[in-house]
C-alpha positions in Angstrom: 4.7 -15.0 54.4 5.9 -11.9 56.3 8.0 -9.0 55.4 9.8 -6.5 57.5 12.6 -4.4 57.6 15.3 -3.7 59.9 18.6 -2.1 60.6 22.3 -3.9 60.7 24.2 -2.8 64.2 27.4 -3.4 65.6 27.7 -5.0 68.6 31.5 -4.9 69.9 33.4 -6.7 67.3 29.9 -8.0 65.5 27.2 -7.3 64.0 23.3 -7.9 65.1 19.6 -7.5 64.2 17.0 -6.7 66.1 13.6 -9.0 64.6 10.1 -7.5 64.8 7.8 -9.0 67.6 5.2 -10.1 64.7 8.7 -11.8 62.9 9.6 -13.7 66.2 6.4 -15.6 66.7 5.4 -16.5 63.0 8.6 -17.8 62.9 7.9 -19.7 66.7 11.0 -18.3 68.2 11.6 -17.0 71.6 15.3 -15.3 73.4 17.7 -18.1 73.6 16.9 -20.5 70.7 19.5 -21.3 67.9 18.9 -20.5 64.5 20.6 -21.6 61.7 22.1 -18.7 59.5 22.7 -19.4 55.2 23.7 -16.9 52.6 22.6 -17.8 49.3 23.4 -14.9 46.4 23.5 -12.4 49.0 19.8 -13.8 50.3 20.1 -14.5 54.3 17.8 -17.2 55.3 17.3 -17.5 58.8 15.7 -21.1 60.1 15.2 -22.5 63.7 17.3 -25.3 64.7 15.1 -28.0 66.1 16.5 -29.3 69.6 17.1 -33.3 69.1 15.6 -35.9 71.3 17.5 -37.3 74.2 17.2 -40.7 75.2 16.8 -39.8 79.3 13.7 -37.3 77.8 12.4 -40.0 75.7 12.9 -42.9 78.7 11.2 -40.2 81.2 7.8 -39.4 79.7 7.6 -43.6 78.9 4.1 -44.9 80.1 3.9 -48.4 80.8 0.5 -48.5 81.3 -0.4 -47.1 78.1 2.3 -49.6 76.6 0.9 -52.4 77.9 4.8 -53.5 79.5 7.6 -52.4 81.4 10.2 -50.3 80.7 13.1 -52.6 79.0 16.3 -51.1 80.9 17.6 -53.8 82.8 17.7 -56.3 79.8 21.3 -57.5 78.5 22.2 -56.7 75.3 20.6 -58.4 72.5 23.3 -57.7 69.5 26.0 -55.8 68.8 24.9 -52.6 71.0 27.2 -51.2 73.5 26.0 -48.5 76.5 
C-alpha cells in the first residue's frame, strides 16, 4: 500500500486532484482512463474501471488454427438468440 498527499483545486466550476507519478502506476493508470469514485464516512476510494469485452474484439483475435475449427458466424440461429 501507498500513501501520498495532495492538494484539492478548482477547476472552473469543479474541483480536481493532481495524483503522484508513483500513485498513477501502482495503481496501473494512465491519462484518459475512467475511474470509479465512492465516498464512504468521508473516505474517497478511487478504483479503475475495467473496459468490458466487445464481441468484434473477442471475434478479431479468434484463431482457428489453434481452435481446431472455423469461426461459427454464418450459422443460423440455434434458439431463442436474436442479432
Amino acid at each position: 500500500m501507498a500513501s501520498n498527499t495532495a492538494t484539492v483545486a478548482k477547476w472552473g466550476n469543479s474541483h480536481g486532484l493532481r495524483l503522484p507519478k508513483n500513485i498513477v502506476q501502482l495503481a496501473g493508470l494512465k491519462a484518459g482512463d475512467k475511474v470509479e469514485i465512492t465516498v464512504r464516512d468521508q473516505a474517497v476510494t478511487m478504483r479503475p474501471i475495467k473496459p468490458r469485452a466487445r464481441l468484434d474484439d473477442l471475434l478479431s483475435r479468434f484463431e482457428p488454427k489453434k481452435h481446431r475449427r472455423k469461426a461459427l458466424l454464418d450459422d443460423a440461429p440455434k434458439g431463442r438468440e436474436s442479432f
